[in-house]
TIDRENZA-52674 format. One line per field, with one value per residue (C-alpha): residue in one letter; x, y, z; residue number from 1. Coordinates in Angstrom, 1 decimal. Layout:
N
residu A ...
X X ...
Y Y ...
Z Z ...
num NUM ...
// end
This chain:
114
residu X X X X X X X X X X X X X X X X X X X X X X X X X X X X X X X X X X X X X X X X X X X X X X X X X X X X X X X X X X X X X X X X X X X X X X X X X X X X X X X X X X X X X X X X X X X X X X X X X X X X X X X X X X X X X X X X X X
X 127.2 127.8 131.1 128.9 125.8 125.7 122.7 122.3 119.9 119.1 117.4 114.9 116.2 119.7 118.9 116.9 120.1 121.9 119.4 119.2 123.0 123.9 121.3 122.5 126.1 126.1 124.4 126.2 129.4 129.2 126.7 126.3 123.7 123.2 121.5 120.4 117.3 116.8 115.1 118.0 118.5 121.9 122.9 122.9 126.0 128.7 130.2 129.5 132.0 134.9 134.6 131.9 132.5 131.4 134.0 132.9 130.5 130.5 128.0 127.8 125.6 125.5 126.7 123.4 121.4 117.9 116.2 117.9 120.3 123.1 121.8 124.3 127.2 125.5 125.7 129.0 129.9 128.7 130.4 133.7 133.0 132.4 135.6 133.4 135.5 133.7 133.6 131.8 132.0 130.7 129.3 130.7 127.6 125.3 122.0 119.0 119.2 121.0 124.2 124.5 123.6 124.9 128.6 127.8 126.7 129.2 131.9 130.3 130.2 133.8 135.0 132.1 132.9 137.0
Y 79.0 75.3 75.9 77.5 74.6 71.8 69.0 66.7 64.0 61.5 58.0 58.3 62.4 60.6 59.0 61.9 64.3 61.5 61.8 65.3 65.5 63.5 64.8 68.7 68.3 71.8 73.0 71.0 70.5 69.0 65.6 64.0 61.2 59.5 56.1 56.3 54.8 52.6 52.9 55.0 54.5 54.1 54.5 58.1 57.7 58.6 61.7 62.7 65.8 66.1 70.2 69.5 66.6 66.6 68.3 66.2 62.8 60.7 58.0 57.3 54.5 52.6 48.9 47.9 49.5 47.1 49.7 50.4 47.5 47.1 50.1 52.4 49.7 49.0 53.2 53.0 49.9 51.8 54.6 53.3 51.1 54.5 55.7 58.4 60.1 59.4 58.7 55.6 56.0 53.0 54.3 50.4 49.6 52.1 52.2 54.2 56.8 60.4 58.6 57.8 60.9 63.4 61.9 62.2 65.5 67.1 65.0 66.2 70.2 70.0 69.0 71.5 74.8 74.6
Z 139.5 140.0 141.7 144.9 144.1 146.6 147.0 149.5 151.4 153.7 152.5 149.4 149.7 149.2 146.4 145.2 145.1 143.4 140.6 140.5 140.9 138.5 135.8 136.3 136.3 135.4 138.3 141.3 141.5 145.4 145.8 149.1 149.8 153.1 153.1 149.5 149.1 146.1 143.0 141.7 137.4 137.8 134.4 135.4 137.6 135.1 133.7 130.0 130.2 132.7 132.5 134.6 136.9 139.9 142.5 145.1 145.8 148.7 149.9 153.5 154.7 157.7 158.4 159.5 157.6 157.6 155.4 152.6 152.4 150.0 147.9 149.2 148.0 144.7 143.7 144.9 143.0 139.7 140.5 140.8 137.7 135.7 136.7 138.7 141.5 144.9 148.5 150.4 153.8 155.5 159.4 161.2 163.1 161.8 160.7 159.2 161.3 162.4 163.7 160.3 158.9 161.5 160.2 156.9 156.5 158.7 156.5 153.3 154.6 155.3 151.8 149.5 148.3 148.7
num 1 2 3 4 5 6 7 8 9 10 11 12 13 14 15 16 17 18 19 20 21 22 23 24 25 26 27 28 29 30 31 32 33 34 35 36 37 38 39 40 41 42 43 44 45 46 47 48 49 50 51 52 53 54 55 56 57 58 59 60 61 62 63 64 65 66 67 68 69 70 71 72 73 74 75 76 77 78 79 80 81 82 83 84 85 86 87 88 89 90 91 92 93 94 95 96 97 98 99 100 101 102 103 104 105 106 107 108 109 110 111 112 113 114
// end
């Protein structure tokens, strides 16, 4: 069930579980994207029923990020503007690559499935 579902990626993968995430509410309740990549349609990032919100999002992106830029911000900014519950978890320094990503995932593992 969606309660035990979890999705999660780095770069366009991030942005990929963002889609996916956000498009099957009701079969992922944890959704965790590291250095989204663009591209994203973010009128997607909203909730249509809070029975199925998600439990848990966070966004983790570095600093310095060269490659995807401000596209990790700009999900987050729509998020918070839906009124989505979330986590952005700027890396200070970081970039597009597994400093980055090593924090994030081992930051999303320890809040899924509580």
């Amino acid at each position: 069930d969606r309660e035990h579902n979890a999705i999660c990626g780095l770069s366009m993968g991030g942005m990929e579980c963002l889609n996916i995430g956000f498009r099957l509410q009701d079969k992922f309740a944890y959704i965790g994207a590291f250095s989204p990549a663009p591209t994203l349609d973010t009128s997607i990032l909203k909730v249509d029923d809070p029975a199925i919100a998600p439990s848990f999002v966070i966004i983790v992106t570095g600093s310095d990020d060269g490659t995807v830029g401000d596209n990790p911000y700009n999900y987050h900014k729509v998020l918070e503007t839906n009124g989505v519950d979330h986590i952005f978890y700027l890396v200070p320094g970081g970039q597009h690559d597994f400093i980055v990503w090593d924090e994030g995932l081992y930051t999303f593992a320890k809040n899924v499935f509580k």
